[in-house]
C-alpha positions in Angstrom: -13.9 9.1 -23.7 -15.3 6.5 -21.3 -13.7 6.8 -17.7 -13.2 4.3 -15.1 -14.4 5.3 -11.4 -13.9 3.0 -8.2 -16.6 3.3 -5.1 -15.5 1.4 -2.1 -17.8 1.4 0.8 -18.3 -0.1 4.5 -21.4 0.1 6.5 -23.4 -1.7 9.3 -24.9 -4.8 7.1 -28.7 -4.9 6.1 -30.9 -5.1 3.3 -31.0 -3.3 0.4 -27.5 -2.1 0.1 -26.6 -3.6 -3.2 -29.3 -3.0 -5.4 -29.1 0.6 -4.4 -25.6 1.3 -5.1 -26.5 -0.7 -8.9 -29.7 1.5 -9.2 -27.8 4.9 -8.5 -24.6 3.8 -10.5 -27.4 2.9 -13.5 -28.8 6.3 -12.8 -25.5 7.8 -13.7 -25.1 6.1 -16.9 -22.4 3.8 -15.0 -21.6 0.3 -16.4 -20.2 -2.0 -14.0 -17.2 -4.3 -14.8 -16.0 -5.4 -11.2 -18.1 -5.6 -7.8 -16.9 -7.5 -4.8 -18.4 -7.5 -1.3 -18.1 -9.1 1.9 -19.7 -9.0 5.1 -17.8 -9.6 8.3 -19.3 -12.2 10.9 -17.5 -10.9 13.7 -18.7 -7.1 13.6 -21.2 -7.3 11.1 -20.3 -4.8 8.5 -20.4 -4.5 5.2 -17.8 -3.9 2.6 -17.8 -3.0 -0.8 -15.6 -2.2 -3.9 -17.3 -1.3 -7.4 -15.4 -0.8 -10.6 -17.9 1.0 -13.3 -17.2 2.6 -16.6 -19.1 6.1 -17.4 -19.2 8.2 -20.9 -21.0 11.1 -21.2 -21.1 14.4 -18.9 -20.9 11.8 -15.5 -17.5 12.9 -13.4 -16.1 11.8 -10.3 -17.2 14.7 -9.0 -20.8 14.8 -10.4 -21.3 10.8 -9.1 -20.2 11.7 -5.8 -22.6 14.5 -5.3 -25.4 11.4 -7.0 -24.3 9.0 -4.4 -24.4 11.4 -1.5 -28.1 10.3 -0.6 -27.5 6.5 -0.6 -24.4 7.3 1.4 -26.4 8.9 4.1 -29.2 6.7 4.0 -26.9 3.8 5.2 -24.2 5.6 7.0 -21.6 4.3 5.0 -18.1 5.4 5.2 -17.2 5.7 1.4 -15.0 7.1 -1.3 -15.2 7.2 -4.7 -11.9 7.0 -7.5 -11.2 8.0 -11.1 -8.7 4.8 -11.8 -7.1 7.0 -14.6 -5.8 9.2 -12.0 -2.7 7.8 -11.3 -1.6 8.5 -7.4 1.4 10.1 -6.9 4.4 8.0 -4.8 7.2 8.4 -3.1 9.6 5.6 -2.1 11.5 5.3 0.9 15.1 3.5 1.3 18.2 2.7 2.8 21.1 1.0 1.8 19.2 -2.8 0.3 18.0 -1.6 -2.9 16.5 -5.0 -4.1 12.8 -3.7 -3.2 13.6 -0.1 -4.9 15.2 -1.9 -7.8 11.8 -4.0 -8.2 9.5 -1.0 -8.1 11.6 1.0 -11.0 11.4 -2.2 -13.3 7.3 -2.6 -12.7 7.0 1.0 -12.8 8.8 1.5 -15.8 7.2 -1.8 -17.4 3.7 -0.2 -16.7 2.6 -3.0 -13.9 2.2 -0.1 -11.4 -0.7 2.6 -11.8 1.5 5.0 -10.5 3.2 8.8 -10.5 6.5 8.1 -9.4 7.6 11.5 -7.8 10.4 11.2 -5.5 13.3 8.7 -3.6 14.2 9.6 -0.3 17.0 7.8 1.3 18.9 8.8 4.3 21.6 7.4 2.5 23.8 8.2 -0.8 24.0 4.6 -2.3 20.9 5.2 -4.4 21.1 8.5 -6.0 22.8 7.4 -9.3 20.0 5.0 -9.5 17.3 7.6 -9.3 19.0 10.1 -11.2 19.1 7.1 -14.0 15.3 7.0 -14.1 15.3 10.7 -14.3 13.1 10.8 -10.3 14.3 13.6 -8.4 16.5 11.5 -5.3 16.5 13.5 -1.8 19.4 12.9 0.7 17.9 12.8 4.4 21.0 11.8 6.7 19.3 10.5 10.5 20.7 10.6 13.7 18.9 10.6 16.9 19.7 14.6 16.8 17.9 15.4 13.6 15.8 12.5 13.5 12.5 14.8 13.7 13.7 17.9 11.7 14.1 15.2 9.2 10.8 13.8 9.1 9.5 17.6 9.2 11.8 17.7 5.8 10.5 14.8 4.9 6.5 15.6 5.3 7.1 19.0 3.9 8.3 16.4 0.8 5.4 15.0 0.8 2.8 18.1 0.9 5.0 20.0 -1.7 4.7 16.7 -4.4 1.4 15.7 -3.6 2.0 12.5 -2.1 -0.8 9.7 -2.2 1.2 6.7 -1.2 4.5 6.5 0.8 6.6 2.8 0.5 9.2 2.3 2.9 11.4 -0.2 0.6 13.9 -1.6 2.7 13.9 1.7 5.0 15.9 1.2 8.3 14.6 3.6 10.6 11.9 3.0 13.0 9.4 6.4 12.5 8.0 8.0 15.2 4.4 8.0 16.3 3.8 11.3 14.9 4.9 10.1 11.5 3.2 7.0 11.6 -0.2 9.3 12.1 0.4 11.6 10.0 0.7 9.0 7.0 -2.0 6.9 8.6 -3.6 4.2 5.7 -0.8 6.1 2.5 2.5 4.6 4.1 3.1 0.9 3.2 6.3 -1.1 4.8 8.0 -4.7 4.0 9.8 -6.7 6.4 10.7 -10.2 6.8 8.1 -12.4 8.5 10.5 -14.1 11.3 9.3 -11.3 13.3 9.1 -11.2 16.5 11.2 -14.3 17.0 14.2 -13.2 15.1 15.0 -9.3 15.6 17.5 -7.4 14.9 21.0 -7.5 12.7 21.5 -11.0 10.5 17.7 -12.0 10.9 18.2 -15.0 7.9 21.3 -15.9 9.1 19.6 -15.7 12.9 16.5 -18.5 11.2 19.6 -20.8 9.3 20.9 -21.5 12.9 17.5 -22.2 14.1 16.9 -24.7 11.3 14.4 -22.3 9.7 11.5 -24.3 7.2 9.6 -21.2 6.3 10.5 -18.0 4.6 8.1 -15.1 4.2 7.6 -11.8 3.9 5.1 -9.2 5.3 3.2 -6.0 3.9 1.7 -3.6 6.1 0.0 -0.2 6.1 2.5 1.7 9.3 1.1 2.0 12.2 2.2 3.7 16.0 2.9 0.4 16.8 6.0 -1.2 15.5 5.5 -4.3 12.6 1.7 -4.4 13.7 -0.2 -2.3 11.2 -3.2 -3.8 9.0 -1.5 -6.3 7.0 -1.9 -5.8 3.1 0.0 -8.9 2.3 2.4 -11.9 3.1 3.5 -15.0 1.3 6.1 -17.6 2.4 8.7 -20.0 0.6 9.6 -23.2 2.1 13.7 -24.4 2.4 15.0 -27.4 3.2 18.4 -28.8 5.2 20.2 -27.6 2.3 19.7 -23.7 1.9 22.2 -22.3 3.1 22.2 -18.7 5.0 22.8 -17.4 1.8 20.5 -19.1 -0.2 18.0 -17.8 2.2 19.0 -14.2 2.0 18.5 -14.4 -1.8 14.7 -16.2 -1.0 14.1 -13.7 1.6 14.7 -10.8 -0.6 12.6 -12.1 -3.7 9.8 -13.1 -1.4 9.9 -9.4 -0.1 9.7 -7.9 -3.6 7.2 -9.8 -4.8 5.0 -9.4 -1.7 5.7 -5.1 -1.4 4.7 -5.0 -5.6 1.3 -7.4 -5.0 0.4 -4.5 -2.1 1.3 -1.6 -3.3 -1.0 -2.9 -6.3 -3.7 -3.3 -4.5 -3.6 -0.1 -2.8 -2.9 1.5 -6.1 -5.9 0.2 -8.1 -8.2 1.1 -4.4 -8.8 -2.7 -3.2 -8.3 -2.3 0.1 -10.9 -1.2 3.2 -9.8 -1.0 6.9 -12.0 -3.3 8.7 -10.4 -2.4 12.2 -7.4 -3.6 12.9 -7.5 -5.7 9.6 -8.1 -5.3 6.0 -10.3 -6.5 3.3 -8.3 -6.8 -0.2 -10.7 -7.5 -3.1 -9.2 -9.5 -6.1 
């Protein structure tokens, strides 16, 4: 059976880099059916995402051991993926379920490479939901008491499962910098994009009042710092005089799903590299 491997890749630019990563991919019996690259002006690194089929006695295992040398050679930080490996996720909610509600349908419609292994809500509303789709749901309640024994619960969760990707779908709770580390570049969030200028309760009805033209929505990997991870993802819808607060909710909440589903995607399928503060998605 022919398997599908992903190598992604970043490295200080220079010559050479591509045709030894075909070469040693050729070496391996690899085909390759998708390669995108980019080099960044600004810092001048290099960045890299292969899709290649193999047959034969070639692993995941036995290519990364190949590709070792041409790693070193160009002090590149690298990984390598077997894209029928599905990663395992967990979803995060509260009490808007139109994010979680999006994610079951693509799951269950196939448009997600994923394991879907656990909900975790820190409230009830969801659990006949989950229990429907037959994914174990866990109740973890949060006040400012508990608030760490519950992400303790909540991390033990996630080394018990397995957990490759965390998605905070519509998840109230600010995490604390310890969490945020912990899950550093495997916990993806979606929020509204009226940040910083609308905060708080009512944020749509907060942007009607203001005369609001643009809608949007915002995917990021979680960082220490609050709404300013890496961003994965955004799009925006534009409204008119006649939306009303309403109208825009409903926007606002489509926008959001469609924005969370495109990054969790890309993350899923490995087309994503940190390039500092930022990120390079390939297509």
């Amino acid at each position: 059976m022919a398997k599908k491997i992903v190598l992604k890749l970043s490295c200080v630019d220079q010559r050479g880099i591509v045709g030894a990563v075909g070469e040693c991919i050729a070496r391996e019996g690899g085909n390759i059916t998708e390669s995108g690259q980019f080099v960044d002006p600004d810092n001048g690194r290099f960045f890299m995402r292969v899709c290649f089929v193999v047959s034969g006695e070639t692993t995941v295992a036995s290519f990364r051991v190949a590709f070792a040398g041409v790693a070193d050679r160009y002090a590149m930080d690298w990984n390598v993926y077997d894209l029928h490996a599905k990663p395992r996720v967990l979803i995060m909610v509260s009490q808007l379920g139109h994010c979680l509600n999006d994610l079951l349908y693509r799951n269950s419609t196939g448009q997600l490479p994923m394991e879907l292994v656990a909900i975790v809500s820190n409230h009830e509303t969801f659990r006949r939901r989950a229990e429907h789709e037959g994914i174990p749901f866990h109740y973890l309640p949060v006040t400012p008491e508990i608030k760490r024994e519950q992400e303790q619960r909540l991390l033990s969760l996630v080394t018990e499962l397995s957990v490759d990707l965390v998605i905070l779908a519509r998840y109230m709770q600010v995490l604390t910098d310890e969490l945020a580390t912990r899950l550093s570049g495997r916990l993806i969030n979606i929020h509204h994009s009226f940040l910083p200028s609308f905060k708080g309760a009512r944020p749509y009805h907060q942007a009607h009042s203001r005369g609001v033209k643009l809608i949007g929505a915002t995917a990021h990997y979680v960082t220490a710092d609050l709404d300013e991870g890496p961003i994965i993802e955004q799009d925006i819808r534009r409204v008119d005089h006649t939306a009303s607060a309403d109208d825009m909710v409903a926007i606002g909440r489509d926008t959001e799903c469609q924005v969370l589903a495109k990054a969790v995607k890309s993350h899923l399928e490995h087309r994503i590299l940190l390039n500092e503060h930022r990120t390079i998605v390939f297509p």
